[in-house]
C-alpha positions in Angstrom: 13.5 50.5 -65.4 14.7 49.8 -69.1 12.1 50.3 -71.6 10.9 46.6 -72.6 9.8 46.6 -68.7 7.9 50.0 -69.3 5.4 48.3 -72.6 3.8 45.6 -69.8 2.4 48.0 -67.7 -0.8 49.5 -68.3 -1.0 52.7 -65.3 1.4 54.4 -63.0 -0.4 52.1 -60.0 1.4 48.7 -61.5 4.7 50.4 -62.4 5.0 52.2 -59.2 4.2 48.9 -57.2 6.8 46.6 -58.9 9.4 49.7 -59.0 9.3 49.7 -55.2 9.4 46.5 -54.5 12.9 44.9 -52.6 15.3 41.7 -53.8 14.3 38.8 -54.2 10.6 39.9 -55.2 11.6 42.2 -57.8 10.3 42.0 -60.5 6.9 40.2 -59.7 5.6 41.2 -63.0 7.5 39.9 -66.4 7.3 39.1 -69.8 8.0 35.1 -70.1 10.4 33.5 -73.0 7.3 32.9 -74.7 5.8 36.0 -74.0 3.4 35.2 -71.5 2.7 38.3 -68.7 3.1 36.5 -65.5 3.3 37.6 -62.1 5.1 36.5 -58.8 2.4 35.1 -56.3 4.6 33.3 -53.8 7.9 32.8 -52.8 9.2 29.9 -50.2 13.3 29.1 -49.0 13.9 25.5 -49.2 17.0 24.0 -49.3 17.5 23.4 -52.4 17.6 27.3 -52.8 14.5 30.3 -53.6 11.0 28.5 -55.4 8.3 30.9 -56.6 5.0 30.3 -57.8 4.0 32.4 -61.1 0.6 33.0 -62.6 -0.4 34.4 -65.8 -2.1 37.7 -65.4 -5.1 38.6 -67.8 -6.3 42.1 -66.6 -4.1 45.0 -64.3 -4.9 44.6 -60.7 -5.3 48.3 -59.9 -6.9 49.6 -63.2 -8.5 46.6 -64.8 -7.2 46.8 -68.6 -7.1 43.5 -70.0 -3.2 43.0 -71.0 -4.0 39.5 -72.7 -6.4 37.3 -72.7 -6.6 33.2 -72.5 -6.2 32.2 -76.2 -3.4 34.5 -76.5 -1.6 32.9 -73.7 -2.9 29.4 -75.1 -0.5 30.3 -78.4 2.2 30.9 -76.8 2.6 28.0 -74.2 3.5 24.7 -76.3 3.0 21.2 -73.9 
């Protein structure tokens, strides 16, 4: 895992989880182009070819430290 991946995670619980997980999932947790940290929550084969459905994440699932918060994220998406 290079070392830009390493910064988003907060505890060995969320790297160890992503780091195991197999193709296509991998990686379910990412830094956005605009910076946003998103995460994987669904996956579905159609025939036009792999969809996913991403969600912004505002604290770690398995240790709780808030990695950013709503205005942050507000920032950096432009509609």
């Amino acid at each position: 895992m290079s070392d830009a991946l390493d910064e988003i995670f907060c505890c060995d619980s969320l790297k160890g989880v992503v780091a195991d997980l197999p193709e296509p999932a991998a990686p379910t947790i990412y830094r956005a182009d605009n910076g946003v940290l998103m995460m994987v929550v669904g996956l579905i084969q159609s025939e036009e070819g792999l969809g996913y459905l991403d969600q912004a994440i505002m604290h770690c699932p398995f240790c709780g430290t808030q990695l950013q918060d709503a205005k942050a994220i507000a920032e950096k998406v432009s509609h």
